[in-house]
N, C-alpha and C positions, 0 to 999 in steps of 0.2 A: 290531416291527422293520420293520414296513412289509411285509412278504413274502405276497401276496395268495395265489400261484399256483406251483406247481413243474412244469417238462420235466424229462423225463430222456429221453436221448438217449444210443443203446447205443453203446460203445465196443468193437471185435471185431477181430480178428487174423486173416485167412483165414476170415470169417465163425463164427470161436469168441469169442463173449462176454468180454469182459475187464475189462469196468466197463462205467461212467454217466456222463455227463456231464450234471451236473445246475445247469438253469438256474433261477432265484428270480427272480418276473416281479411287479412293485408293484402289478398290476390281475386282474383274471379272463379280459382277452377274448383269444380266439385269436389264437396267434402267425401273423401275416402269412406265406406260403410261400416269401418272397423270405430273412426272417429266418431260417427253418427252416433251410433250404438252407445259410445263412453258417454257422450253427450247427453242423451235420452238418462242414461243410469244419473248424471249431474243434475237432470232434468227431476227424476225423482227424489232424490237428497234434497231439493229446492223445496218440493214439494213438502217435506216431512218437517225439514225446519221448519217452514213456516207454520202447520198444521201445531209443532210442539212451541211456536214461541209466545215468550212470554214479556207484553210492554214495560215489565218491572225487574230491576237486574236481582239476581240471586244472592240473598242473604248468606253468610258464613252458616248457617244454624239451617238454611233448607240445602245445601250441600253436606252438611254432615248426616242430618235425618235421611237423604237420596242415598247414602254413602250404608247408612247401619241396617235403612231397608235391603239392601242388595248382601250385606251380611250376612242379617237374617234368613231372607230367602236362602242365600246359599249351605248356611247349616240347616235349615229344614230339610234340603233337597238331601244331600249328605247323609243326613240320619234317617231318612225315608229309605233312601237306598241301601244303607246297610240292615235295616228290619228287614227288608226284601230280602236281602242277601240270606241272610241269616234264618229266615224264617223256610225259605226252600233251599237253602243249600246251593247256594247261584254266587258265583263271581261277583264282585262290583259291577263289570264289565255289564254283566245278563242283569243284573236287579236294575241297574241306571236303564238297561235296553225298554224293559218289561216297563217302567215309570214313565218313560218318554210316549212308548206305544199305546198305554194306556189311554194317556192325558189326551193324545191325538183322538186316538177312537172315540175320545168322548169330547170333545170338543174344548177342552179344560186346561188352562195352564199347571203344567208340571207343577209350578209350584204350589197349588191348591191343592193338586191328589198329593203331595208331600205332606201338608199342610190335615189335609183329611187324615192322612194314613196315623201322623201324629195325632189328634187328636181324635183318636179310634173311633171315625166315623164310616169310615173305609178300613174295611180287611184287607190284609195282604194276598190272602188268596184270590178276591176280587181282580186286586191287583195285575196277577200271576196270570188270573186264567184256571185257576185250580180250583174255584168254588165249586161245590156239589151241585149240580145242575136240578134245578126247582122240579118235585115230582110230578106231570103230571096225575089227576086222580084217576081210581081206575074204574072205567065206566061200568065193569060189573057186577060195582058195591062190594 
């Protein structure tokens, strides 16, 4: 069959073993470090399908719900960012920066602090970085 040489190349979940990702090479000589590397990245795409798949093929109707979720989200994000914009006088550029930085610092996908800021559960100023910083009291009554 021509199959000189076999890699296998470990496939892991949180560093727990979960397969092989097993490569069939037509010669004996070591694989190049640059190939390795692509291989490992293959190794992880292996990894993520399988973690997202699903035994039952996709409905017309949860491809269009997958399709109006991501919509959605992206006019959330959108109309978050132009309140930012607008609310401190910031570029799209700076209001998108400020939303991103945010959601990071807090551990939160963008789209929720989008998601908050519309539905005024989160200030923009929160946002920003611009909230009044909480007094402490002062201990001399």
């Amino acid at each position: 069959m021509g199959v000189h040489g076999v890699y296998a190349l470990p496939l892991t979940v949180r560093d727990q073993p979960v397969g092989a990702l097993n490569l069939l090479v037509s010669d004996t000589r070591e694989i190049p470090a640059e190939d390795l590397t692509v291989a490992a990245s293959l190794a992880g795409v292996a990894v993520g399908a399988m973690l997202r798949w699903r035994p039952e093929p996709l409905r017309p109707s949860d491809i269009s719900t997958r399709i109006q979720s991501v919509i959605s989200s992206k006019a959330a994000l959108e109309t978050a960012i132009g309140m930012l914009a607008a609310s401190d006088g910031l570029t799209v550029t700076d209001a998108s920066r400020a939303l991103r930085n945010h959601a990071r610092r807090n551990g939160t996908p963008a789209v929720t602090v989008a998601q908050r800021l519309l539905g005024r559960t989160l200030a923009p100023q929160e946002v920003l970085g611009t909230a009044p910083a909480a007094r402490s009291p002062d201990p001399t009554g």
